[in-house]
SEVEX-559380 format. One line per field, with one value per residue (C-alpha): residue number from 1; x, y, z negated. Coordinates in nm, 3 decimals. Layout:
N
num: [NUM, ...];
xx: [X, ...];
yy: [Y, ...];
zz: [Z, ...];
This chain:
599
num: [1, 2, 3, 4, 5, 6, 7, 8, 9, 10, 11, 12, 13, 14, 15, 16, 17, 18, 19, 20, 21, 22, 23, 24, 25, 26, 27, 28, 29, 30, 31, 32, 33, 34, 35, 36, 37, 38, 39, 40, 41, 42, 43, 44, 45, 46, 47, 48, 49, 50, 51, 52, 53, 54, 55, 56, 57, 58, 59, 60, 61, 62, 63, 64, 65, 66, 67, 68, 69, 70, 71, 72, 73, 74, 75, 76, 77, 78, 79, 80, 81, 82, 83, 84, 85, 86, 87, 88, 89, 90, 91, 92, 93, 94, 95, 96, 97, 98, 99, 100, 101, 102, 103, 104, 105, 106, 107, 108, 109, 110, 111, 112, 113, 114, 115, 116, 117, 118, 119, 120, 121, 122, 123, 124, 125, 126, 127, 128, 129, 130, 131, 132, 133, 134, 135, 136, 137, 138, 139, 140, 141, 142, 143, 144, 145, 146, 147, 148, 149, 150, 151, 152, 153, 154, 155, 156, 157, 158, 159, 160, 161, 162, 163, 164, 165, 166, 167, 168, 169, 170, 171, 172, 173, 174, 175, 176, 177, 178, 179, 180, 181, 182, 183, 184, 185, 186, 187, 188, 189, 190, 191, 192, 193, 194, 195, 196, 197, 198, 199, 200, 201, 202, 203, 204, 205, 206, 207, 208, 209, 210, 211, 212, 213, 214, 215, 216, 217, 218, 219, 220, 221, 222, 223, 224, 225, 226, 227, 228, 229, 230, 231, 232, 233, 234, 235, 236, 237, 238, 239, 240, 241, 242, 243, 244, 245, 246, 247, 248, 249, 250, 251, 252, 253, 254, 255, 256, 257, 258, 259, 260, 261, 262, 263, 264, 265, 266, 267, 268, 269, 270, 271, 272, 273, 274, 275, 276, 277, 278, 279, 280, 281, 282, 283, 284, 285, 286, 287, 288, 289, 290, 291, 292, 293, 294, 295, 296, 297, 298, 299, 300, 301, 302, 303, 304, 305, 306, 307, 308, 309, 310, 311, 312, 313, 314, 315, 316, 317, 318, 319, 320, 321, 322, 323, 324, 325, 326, 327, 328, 329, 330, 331, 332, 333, 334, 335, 336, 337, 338, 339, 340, 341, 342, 343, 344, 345, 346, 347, 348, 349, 350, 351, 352, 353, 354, 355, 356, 357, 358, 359, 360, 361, 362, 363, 364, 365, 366, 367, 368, 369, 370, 371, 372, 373, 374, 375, 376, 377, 378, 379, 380, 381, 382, 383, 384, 385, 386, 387, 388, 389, 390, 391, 392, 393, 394, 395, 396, 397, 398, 399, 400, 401, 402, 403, 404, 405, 406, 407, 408, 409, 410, 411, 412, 413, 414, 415, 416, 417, 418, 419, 420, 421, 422, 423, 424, 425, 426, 427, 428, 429, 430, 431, 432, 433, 434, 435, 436, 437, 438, 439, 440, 441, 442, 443, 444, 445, 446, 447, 448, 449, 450, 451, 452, 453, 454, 455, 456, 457, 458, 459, 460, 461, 462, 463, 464, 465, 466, 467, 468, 469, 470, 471, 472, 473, 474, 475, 476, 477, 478, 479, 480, 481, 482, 483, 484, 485, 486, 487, 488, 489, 490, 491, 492, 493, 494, 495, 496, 497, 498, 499, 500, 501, 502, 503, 504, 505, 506, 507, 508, 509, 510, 511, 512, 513, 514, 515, 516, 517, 518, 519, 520, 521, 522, 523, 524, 525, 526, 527, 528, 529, 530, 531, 532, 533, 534, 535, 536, 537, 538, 539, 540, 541, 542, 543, 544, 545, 546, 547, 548, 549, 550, 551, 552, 553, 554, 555, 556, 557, 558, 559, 560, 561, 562, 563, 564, 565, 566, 567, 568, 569, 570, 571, 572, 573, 574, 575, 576, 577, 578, 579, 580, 581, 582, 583, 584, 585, 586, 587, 588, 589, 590, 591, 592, 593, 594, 595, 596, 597, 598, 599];
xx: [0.401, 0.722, 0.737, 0.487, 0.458, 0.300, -0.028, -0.238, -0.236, -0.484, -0.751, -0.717, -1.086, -1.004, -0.698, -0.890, -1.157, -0.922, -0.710, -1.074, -1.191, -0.840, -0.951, -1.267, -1.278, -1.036, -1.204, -1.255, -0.932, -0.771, -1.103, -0.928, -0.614, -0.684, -0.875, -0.555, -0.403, -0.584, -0.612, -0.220, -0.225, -0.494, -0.213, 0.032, -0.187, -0.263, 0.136, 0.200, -0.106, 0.033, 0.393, 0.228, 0.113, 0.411, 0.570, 0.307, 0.352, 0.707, 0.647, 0.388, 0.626, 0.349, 0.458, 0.476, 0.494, 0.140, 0.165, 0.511, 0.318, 0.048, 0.300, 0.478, 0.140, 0.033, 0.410, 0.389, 0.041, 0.054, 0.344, 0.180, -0.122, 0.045, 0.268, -0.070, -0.222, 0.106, 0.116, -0.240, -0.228, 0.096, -0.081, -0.359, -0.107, -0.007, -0.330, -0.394, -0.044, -0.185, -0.555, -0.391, -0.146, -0.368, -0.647, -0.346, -0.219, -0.589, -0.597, -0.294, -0.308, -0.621, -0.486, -0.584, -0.258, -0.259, -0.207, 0.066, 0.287, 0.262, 0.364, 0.710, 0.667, 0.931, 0.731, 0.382, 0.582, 0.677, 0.382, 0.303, 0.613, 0.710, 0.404, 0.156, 0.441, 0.352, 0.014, 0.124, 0.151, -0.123, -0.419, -0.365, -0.070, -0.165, -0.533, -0.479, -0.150, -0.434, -0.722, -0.518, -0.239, -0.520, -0.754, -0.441, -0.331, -0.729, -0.716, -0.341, -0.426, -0.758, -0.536, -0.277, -0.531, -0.659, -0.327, -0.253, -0.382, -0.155, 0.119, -0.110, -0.140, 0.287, 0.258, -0.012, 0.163, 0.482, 0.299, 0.108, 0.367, 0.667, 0.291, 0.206, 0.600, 0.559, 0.214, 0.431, 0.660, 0.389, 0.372, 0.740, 0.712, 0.443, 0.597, 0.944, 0.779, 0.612, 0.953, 1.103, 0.851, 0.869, 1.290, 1.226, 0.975, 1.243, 1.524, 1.270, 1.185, 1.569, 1.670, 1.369, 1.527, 1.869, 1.829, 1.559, 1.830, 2.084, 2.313, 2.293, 2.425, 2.704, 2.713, 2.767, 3.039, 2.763, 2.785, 2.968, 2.712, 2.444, 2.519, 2.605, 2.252, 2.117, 2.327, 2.201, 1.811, 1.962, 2.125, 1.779, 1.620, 1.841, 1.838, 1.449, 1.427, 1.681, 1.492, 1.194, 1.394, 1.514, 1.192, 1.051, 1.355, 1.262, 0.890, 1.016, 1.254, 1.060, 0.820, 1.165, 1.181, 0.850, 0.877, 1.208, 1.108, 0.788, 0.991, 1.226, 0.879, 0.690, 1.037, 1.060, 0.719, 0.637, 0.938, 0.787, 0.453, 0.586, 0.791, 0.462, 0.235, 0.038, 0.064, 0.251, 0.606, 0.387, 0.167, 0.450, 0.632, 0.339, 0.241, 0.611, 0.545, 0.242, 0.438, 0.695, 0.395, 0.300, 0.560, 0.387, 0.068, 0.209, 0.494, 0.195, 0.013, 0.296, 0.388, 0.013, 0.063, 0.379, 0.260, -0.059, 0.166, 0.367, 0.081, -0.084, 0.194, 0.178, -0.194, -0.190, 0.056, -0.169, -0.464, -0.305, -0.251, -0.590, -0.725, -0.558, -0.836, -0.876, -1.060, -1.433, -1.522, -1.802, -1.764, -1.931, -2.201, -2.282, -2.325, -2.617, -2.797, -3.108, -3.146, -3.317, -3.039, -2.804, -2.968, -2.990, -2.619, -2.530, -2.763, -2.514, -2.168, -2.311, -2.336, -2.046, -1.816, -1.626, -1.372, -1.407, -1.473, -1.265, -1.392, -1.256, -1.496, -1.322, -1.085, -0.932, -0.675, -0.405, -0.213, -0.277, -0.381, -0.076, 0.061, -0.046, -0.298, -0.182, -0.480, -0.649, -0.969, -0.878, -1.102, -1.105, -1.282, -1.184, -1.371, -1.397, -1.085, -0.760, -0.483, -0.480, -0.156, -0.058, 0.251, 0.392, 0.666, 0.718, 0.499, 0.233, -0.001, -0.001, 0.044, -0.204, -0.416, -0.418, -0.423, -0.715, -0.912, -0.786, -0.904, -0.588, -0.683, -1.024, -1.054, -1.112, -1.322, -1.518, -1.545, -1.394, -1.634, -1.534, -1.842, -2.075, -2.040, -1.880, -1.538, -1.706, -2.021, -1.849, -1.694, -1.330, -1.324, -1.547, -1.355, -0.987, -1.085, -1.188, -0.839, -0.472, -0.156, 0.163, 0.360, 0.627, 0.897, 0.723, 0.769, 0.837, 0.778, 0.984, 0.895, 0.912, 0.835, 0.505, 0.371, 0.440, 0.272, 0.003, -0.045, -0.373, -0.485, -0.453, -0.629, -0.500, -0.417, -0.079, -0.184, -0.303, 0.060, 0.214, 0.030, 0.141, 0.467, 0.512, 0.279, 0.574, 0.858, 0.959, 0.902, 1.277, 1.376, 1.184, 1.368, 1.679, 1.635, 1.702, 1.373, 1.162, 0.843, 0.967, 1.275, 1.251, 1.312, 1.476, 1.376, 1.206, 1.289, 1.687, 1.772, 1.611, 1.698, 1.545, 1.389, 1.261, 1.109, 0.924, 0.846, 0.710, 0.474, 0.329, 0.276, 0.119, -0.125, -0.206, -0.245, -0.565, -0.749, -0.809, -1.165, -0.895, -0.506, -0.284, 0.099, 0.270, 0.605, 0.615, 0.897, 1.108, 1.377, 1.339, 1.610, 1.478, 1.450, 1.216, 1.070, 0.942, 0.827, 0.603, 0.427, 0.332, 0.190, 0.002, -0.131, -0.289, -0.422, -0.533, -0.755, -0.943, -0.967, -0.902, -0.491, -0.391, -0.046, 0.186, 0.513, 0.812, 0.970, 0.711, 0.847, 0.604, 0.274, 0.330, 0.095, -0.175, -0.530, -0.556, -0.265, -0.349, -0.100, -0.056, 0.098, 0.101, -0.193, -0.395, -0.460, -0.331, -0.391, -0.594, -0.485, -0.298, 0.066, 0.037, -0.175, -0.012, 0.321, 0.176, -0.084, 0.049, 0.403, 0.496, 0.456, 0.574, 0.902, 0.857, 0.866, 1.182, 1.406, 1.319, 1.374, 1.027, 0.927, 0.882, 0.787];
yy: [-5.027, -5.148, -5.044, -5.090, -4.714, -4.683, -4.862, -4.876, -5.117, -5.448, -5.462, -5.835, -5.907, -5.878, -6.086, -6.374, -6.337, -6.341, -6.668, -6.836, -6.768, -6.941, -7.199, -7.313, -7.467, -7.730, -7.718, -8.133, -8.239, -8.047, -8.216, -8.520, -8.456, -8.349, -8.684, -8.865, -8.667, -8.736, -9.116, -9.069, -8.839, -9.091, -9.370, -9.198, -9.130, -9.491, -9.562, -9.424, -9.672, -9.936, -9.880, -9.841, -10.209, -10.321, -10.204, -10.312, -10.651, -10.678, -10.580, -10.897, -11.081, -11.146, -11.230, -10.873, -11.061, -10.933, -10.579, -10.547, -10.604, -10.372, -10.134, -10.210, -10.201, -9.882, -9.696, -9.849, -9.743, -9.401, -9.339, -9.469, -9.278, -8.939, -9.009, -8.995, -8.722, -8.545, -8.617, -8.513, -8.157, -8.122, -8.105, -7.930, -7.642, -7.689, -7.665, -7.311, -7.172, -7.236, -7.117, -6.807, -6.788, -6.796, -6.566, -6.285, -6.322, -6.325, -5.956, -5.802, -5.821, -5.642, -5.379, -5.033, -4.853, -4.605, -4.814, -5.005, -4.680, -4.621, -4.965, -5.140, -5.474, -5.661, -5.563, -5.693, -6.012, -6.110, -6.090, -6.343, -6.566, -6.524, -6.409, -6.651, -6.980, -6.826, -6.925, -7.304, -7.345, -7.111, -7.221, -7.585, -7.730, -7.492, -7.456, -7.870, -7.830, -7.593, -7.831, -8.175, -7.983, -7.858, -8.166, -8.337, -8.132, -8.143, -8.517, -8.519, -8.265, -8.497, -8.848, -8.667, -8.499, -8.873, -8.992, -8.752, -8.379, -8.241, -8.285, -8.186, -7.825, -7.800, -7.895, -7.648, -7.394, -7.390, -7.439, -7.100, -6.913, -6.969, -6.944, -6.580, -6.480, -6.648, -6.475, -6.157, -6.259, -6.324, -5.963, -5.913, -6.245, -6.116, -5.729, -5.912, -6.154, -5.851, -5.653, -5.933, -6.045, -5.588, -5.639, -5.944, -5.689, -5.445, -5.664, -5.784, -5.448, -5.415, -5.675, -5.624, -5.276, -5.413, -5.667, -5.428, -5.190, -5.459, -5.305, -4.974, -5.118, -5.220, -4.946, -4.714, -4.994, -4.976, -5.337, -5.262, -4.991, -5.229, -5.517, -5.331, -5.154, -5.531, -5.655, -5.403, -5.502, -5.835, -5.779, -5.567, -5.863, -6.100, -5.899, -5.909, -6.289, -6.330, -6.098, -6.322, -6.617, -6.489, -6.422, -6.829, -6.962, -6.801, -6.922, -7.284, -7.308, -7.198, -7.545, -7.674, -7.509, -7.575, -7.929, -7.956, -7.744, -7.963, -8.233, -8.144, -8.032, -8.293, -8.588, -8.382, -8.327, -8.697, -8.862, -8.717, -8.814, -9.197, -9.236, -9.101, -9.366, -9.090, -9.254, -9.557, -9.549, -9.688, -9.381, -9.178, -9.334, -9.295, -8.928, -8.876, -9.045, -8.811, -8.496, -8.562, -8.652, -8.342, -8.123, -8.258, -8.064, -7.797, -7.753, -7.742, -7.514, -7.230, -7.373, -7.306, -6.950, -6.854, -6.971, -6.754, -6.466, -6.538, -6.608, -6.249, -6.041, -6.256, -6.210, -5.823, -5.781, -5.976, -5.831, -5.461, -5.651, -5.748, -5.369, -5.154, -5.094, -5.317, -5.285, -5.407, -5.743, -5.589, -5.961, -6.107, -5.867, -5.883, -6.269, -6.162, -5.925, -6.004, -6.155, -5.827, -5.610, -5.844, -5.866, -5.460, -5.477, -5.699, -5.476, -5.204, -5.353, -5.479, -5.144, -4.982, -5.251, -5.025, -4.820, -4.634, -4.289, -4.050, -3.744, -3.583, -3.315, -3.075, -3.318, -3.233, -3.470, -3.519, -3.795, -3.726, -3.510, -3.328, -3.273, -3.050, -3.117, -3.280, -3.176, -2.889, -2.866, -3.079, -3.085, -3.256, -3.527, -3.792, -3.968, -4.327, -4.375, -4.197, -4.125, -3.873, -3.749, -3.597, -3.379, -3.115, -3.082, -3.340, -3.328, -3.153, -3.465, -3.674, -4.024, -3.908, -3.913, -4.318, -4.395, -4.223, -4.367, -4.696, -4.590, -4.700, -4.385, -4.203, -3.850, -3.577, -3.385, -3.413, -3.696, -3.938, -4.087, -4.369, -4.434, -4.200, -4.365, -4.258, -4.489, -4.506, -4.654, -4.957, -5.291, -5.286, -5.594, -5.524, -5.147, -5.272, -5.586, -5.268, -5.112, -5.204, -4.997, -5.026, -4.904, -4.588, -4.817, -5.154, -5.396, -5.764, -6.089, -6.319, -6.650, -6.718, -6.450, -6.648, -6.637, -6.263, -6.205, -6.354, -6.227, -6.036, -6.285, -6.614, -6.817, -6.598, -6.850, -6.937, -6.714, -6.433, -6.445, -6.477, -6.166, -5.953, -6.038, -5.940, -5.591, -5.527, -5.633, -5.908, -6.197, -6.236, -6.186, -6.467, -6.644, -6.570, -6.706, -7.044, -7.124, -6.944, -6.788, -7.073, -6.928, -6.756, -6.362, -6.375, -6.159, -5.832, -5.926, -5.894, -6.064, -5.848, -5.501, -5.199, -5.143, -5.516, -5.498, -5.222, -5.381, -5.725, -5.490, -5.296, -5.687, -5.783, -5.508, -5.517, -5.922, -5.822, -5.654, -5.363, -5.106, -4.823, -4.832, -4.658, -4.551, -4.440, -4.299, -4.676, -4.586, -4.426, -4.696, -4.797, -4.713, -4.414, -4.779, -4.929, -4.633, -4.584, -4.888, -4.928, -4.575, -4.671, -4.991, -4.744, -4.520, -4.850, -4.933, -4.580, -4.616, -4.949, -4.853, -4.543, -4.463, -4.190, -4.188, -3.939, -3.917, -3.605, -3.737, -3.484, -3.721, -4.004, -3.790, -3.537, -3.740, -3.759, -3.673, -3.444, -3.343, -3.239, -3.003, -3.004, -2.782, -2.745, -3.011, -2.801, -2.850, -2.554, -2.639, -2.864, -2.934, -3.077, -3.031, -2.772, -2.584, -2.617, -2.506, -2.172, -2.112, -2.265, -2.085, -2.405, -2.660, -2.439, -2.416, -2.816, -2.868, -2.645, -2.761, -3.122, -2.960, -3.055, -2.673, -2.729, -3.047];
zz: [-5.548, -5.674, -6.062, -6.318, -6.316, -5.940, -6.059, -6.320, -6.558, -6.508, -6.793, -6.932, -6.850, -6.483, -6.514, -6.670, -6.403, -6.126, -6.305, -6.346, -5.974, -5.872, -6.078, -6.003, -5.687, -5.874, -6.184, -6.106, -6.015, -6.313, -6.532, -6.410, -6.462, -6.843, -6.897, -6.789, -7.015, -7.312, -7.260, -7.237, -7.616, -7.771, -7.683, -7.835, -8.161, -8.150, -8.178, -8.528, -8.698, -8.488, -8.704, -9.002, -8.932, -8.835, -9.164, -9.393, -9.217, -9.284, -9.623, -9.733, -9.491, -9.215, -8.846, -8.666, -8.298, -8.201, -8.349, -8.114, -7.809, -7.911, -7.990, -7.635, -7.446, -7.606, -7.460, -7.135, -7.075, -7.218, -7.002, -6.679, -6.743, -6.827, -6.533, -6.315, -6.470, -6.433, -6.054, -6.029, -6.198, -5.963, -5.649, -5.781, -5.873, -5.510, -5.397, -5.615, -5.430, -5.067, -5.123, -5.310, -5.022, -4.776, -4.911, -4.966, -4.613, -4.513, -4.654, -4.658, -4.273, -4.232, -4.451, -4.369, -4.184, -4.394, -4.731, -4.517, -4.453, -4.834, -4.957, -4.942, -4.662, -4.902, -5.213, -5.023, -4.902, -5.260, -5.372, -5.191, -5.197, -5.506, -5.740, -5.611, -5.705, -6.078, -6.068, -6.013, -6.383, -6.533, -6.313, -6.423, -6.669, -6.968, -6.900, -6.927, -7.177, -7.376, -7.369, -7.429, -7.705, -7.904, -7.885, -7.991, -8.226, -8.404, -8.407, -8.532, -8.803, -8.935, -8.927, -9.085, -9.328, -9.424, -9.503, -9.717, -9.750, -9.981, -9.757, -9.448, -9.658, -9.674, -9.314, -9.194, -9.426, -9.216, -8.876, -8.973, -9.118, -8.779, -8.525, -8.631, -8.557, -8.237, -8.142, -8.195, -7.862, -7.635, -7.532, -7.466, -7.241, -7.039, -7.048, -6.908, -6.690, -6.487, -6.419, -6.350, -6.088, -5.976, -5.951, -5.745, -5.509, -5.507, -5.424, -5.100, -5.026, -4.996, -4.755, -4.564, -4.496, -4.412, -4.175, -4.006, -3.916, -3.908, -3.583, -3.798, -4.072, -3.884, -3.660, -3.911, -4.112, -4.454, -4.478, -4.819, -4.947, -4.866, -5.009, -5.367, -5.320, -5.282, -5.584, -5.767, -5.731, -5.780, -6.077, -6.215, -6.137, -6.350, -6.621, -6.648, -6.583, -6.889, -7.128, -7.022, -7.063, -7.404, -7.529, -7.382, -7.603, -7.906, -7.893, -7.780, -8.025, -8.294, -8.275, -8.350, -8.613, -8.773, -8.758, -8.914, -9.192, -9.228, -9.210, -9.485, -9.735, -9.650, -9.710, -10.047, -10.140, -9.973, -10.165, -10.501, -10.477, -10.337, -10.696, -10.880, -10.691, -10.553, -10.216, -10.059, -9.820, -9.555, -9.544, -9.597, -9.286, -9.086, -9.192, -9.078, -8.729, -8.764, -8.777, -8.522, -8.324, -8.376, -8.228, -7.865, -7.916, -8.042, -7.779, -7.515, -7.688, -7.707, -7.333, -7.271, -7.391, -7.260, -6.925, -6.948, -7.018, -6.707, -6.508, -6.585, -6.495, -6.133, -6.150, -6.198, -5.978, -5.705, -5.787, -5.732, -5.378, -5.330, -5.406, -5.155, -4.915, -4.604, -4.269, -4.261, -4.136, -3.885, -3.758, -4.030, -3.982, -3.670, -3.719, -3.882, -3.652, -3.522, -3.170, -3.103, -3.154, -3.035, -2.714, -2.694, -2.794, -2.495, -2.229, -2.424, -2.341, -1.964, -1.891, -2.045, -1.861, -1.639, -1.739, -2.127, -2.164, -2.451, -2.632, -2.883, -3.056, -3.274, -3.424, -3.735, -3.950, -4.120, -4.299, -4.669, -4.872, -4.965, -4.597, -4.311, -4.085, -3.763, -3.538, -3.566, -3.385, -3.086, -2.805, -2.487, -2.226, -2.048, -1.774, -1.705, -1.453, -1.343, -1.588, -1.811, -1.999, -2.255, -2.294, -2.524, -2.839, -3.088, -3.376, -3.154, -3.225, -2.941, -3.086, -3.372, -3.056, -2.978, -3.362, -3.398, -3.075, -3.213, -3.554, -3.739, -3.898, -4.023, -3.901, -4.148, -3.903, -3.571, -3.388, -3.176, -2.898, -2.676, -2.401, -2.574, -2.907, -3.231, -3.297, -3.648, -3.545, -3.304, -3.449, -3.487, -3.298, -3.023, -3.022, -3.020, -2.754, -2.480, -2.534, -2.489, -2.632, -2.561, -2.870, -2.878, -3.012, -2.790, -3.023, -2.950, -3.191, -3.319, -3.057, -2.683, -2.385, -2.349, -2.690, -2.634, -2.327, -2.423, -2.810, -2.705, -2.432, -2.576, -2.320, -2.009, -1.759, -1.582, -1.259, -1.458, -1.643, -1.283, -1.158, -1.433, -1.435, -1.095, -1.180, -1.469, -1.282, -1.512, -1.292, -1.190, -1.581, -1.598, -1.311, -1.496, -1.804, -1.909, -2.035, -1.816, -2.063, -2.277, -2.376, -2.781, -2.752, -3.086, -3.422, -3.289, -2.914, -2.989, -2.707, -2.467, -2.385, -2.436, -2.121, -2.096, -2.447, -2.292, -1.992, -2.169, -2.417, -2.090, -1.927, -2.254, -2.232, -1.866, -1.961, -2.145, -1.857, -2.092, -2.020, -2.190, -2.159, -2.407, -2.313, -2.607, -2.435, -2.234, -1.984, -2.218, -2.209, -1.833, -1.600, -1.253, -1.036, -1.312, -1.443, -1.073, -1.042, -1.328, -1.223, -0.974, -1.101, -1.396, -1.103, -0.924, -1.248, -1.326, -1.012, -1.200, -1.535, -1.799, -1.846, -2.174, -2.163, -2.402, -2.245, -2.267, -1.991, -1.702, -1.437, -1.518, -1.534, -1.243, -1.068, -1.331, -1.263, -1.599, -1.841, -2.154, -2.338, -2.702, -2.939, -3.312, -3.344, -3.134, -2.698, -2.547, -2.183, -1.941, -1.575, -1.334, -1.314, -1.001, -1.227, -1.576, -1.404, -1.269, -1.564, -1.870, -2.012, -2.232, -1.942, -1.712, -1.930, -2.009, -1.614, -1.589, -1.814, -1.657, -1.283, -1.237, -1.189, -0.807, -0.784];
């Protein structure tokens, strides 16, 4: 999702639908801010009559006193109100940013796993960051710069046209002639503005890579390699925003342009038809005033479309954002159930409150299309209670397992039942509430030991925090440090070992009270004092509630009620470990290599 050439392209209509929709819950604050505007561009149209005044004044040798105050009244309020309007459409455009902001984060983090693990984080995070600051401008200043330059310009283009409309042809003549060249550059803006804003995804996608392996980098003394790879997206991205910038100059410069060749027809042509008495100086002066007036209007108009061009490329580059596939809000449609079924649905959960119960019937999957199934007609049961583990080589499918029951992922095949009922058919909410999983790799937030313990359990209390930090052995941790559960972790738990990441992300799971507890590999890191520790505090919970844990080390599941052994996605054995090791030639050569033979 980083280059223009990993999505299709946006069809206009949809960008102008999307640009409207972030419009139009400030449709009145911008209608405001446009009024403001115009009261500001009718004061300045008013100034060039007011000098014509003043000069025909000093020409019959009247007293110009009065005009000079009009004059001064008509700056200082123009000014003022612009200066309002200004400050208005400002926050507005803030206002766009943070609803924008929000409705992105809003999605992205219900994003389907799957479209996660095929997207760049940094490329996802800039879109949010960095594309949605784009839309400041387009949503507001040129659908305002639009509506006030080309009232403007209208009314400039009529005074001007009263004054004197052989001259107004020369000047529309010019205006015409330099506007079609710049219509031809609008393109190439937005073209440059959208692999600028793809370099700028890139160069995120980058650093979110380096300072996620950060000790690796150092570890393996890259430091060097790294930096030129992120100099390098840097540099692409440079050289985009100055093509874009390039291509801005040309179409501001060009109203420059226009007006100083105007300028120079209209003195000639002007000066001409003063010394033939087909008009007066006066006029002349103020058709002048006119046409400098006019490079205002104008300015905003080009500004209006440059911005639009800018603003598209963020928009498409959002809206390819906004359609990778999310997880359904069953939430919001359960609010609307009947009381009928919402009563039946309570009855439901009352009586499934004890511990879950797992099938898996004939599961096939695998991760896409173009790769090899993971499971291959998996089969198997689980009963409320005891532990249940699974074992067997990597890449046999045993994480696969917990994804599915979770339903990070769909299954291609068969079905996955939890309590009788189809993973498919139960809320994601009301699914993922019954279940806690502790990660292969554990992770731990940014922000203090408490805000991680309690990530699942918000409102757990200070006892039930107490209880489980004794259950996970982290209670004199937590007697060590500074802070107590106060003190911050640091970015990804760096401050805490291995073995007590692990620890804290079994205590955060236990913290929920879970119906079904997953253990992806959860002692993996935990010294033989630890690591005995903590199973036997999974075998007391195993009596309480349903325990799946994957593990290759055989020394935490010996004891497990049920071990289910996988091979090539498919389950090659059921049984205890006394019976695995005497039935099963895989465990029984798993259990020997780990000494466990005889155990």
């Amino acid at each position: 999702m980083t280059t223009s050439e990993s999505t299709p392209s946006i069809p206009a209509r949809q960008v102008w639908r999307s640009l409207y929709s972030h419009f139009r819950p400030h449709r009145a604050a911008v209608a405001l801010g446009a009024l403001l505007a115009l009261i500001g561009a009718a004061s300045g149209l008013a100034q060039p009559l007011a000098a014509k005044a003043l000069v025909d004044r000093l020409g019959h040798d009247e007293p110009i006193a009065a005009v000079l105050l009009a004059l001064t009244a008509l700056v200082v309020f123009g000014t003022a109100v612009e200066a309002l309007g200004s400050y208005v459409l400002e926050r507005t455009a803030e206002s766009v940013v943070l609803a924008a902001r929000r409705s992105l984060i809003g999605r992205l983090l219900r994003l389907r796993l799957p479209e996660v693990e095929k997207t760049q984080p940094g490329d996802l995070m800039s879109r949010i960051t960095s594309d949605t600051t784009l839309l400041r401008a387009v949503t507001t200043q040129s659908v305002v710069s639009a509506a006030t330059g080309g009232l403007s310009f209208v009314a400039t283009l009529v005074l001007m046209g009263f004054m004197d409309p052989v001259l107004l042809g020369v000047t529309l003549g010019v205006i015409v002639l330099i506007g079609g060249a710049v219509a031809l550059l609008m393109p190439r803006i937005a073209a440059a503005t959208r692999r600028s804003q793809e370099a700028v995804g890139e160069m995120s996608t980058v650093l979110e890579r380096a300072f996620g392996a950060f000790r690796t980098i150092k570890a393996s003394g890259a430091e060097a390699r790294e930096t030129a790879v992120v100099d390098e997206a840097a540099r692409q991205a440079w050289r985009h925003g100055v093509k874009s910038a390039k291509w801005q100059s040309l179409a501001g410069s060009s109203i420059g342009l226009a007006v100083q060749v105007s300028f120079l027809a209209v003195l000639g042509i002007g000066g001409a038809r003063v010394a033939s008495g087909a008009t007066t100086i006066s006029s002349l002066i103020a058709f002048l005033l006119f046409l400098f007036y006019l490079i205002e209007p104008v300015s905003k108009l080009v500004e209006a479309a440059t911005q639009f061009q800018v603003g598209s490329a963020a928009v498409s580059r959002i809206l390819e954002a906004e359609a990778l596939e999310v997880e359904a809000l069953e939430a919001e449609a359960l609010e609307v159930e009947s009381l009928e079924a919402g009563a039946q649905r309570e009855t439901e959960a009352a009586a499934a409150g004890g511990p879950a119960t797992v099938v898996f019937d004939d599961v096939s999957f695998r991760y896409r299309d173009d790769l090899p199934p993971v499971h291959r007609g998996v089969s198997f049961e689980v009963p409320g209670r005891g532990m249940t583990a699974f074992v067997g080589p990597s890449g046999a499918g045993k994480t696969t397992v917990f994804g599915l029951i979770e339903r990070f992922y769909e299954t291609t095949g068969g079905r996955v039942l939890v309590d009788g009922r189809d993973v498919r058919d139960w809320p994601l909410a009301e699914l993922r509430a019954s279940i806690g999983y502790v990660e292969q790799d554990a992770p731990v937030l940014s922000g203090t030991l408490r805000e991680n313990l309690t990530f699942a359990a918000p409102d757990a209390t200070d006892e039930e925090i107490r209880r489980v930090l004794v259950r996970a052995r982290l209670d004199a941790l937590v007697a060590r440090l500074p802070d107590g559960l106060e003190t911050v972790v640091g970015h990804r738990g760096s401050k805490l070992s291995g073995g007590e990441r692990q620890r804290v992300a079994i205590a955060r799971a236990l913290l929920r009270s879970p119906r079904l507890l997953l253990l992806d590999e959860a002692t993996s890191q935990l010294d033989a004092v630890n690591e005995l520790a903590l199973r036997d505090v999974v075998a007391e919970v195993a009596r309480e509630t349903t325990v799946l844990v994957v593990a290759h080390r055989l020394s935490t599941v010996t004891l497990a009620d049920r071990i289910v052994v996988m091979e090539a996605g498919r389950v090659r054995a059921v049984g205890t470990h006394a019976e695995l090791v005497a039935k099963d030639e895989l465990y029984g050569e798993l259990a020997a290599t780990q000494f466990l033979a005889t155990a």
